[in-house]
N, C-alpha and C positions, 0 to 999 in steps of 0.2 A: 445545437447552437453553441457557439465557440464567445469565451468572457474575452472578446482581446485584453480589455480593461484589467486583467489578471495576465492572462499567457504574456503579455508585451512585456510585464515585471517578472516574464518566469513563474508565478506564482500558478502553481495546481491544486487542484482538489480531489476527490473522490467520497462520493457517498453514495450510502449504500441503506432502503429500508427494508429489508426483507430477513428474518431469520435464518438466512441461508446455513447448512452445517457449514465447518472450517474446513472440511476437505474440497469443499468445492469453492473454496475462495482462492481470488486471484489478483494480484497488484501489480499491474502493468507485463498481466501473461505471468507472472511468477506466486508459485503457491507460498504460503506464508510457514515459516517454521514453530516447530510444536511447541506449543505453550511455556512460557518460562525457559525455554532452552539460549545456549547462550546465543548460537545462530537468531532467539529473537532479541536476545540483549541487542546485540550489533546492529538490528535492522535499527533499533530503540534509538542508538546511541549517534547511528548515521542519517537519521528519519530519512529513509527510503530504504526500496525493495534491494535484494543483493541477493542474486542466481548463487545456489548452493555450490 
């Protein structure tokens, strides 16, 4: 099921309940950069995923 009520403003989400390890996470197909590296600063600082 699709929030128009959200997508129509652009607005997304994602969540997630499972202890999944970090290597197998993924943010729209893109794995997440390691802990504290600046690669995650940037995701941090841009809040969105960005291919390495």
């Amino acid at each position: 099921m699709v929030a128009f009520h959200t997508t129509e403003r652009d607005l997304y989400c994602e969540f997630h309940i499972d202890e999944t390890p970090r290597d197998l996470w993924r943010t729209d197909g893109i794995a997440p950069p390691l802990s504290k590296s600046e690669a995650e600063k940037l995701w941090v600082q841009e809040n969105r995923p960005i291919p390495r």
